[in-house]
N, C-alpha and C positions, 0 to 999 in steps of 0.2 A: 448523493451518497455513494462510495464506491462498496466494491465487493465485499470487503468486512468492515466491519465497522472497529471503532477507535478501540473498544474494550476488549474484543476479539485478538486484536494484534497486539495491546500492553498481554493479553493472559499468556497469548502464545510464544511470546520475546520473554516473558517471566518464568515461563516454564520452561523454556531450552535454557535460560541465562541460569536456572537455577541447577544443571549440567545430571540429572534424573536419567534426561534421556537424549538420545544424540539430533543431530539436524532433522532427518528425515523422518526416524520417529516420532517425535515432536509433533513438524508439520501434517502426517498421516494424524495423530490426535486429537488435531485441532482442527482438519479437514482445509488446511490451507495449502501454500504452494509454496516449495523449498526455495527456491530463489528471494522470495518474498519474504520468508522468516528468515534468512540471510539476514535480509538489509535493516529487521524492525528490530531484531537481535542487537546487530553494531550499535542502530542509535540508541537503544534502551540500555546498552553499556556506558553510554555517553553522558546522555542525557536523562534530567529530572524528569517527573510523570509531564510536570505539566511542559516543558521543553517538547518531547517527544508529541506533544499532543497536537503540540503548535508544527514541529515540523512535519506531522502525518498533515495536516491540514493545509498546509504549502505543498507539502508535494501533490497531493491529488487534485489541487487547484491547477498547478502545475502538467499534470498529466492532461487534464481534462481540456484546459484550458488556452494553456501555450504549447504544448509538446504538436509538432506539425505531425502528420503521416503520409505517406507517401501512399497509400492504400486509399488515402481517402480525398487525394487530390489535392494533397499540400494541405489541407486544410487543418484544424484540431480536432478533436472529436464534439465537442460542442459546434462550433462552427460549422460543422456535418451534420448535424441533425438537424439545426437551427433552419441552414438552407434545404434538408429534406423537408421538414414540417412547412417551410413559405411554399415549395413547388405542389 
């Protein structure tokens, strides 16, 4: 599971999309991170509930899973812990 969860980021993309209050207020409301209501904002412009649901679910698959980091020795962050918890 990542940081918020799926219903957390449709309320907070619904509630900037619905234009009440601006980027930063918004994300201060919902105790999230601007950058992040950025990107959950564009695709809830885009896309249907359940579109958006599927691509929040690729992406942190994505994060988690394939995104390398250089901090962690090339590794992903699954793959980093994965090898912490065998050592």
């Amino acid at each position: 599971m990542g940081k918020y969860s799926d219903q957390k980021k449709i309320a907070a993309a619904a509630d900037y999309c619905g234009g009440h209050l601006g980027l930063r207020a918004t994300a201060r409301r919902h105790g999230v991170n601007v950058a992040s209501l950025r990107l959950w904002a564009a695709a809830y412009r885009v896309l249907d509930l359940e579109e958006l649901q599927a691509a929040l679910r690729r992406y942190i698959h994505y994060y988690n899973h394939d995104r390398i980091k250089l901090k962690l020795g090339g590794l992903s962050p699954v793959e980093y812990r994965t090898q912490c918890e065998a050592a």
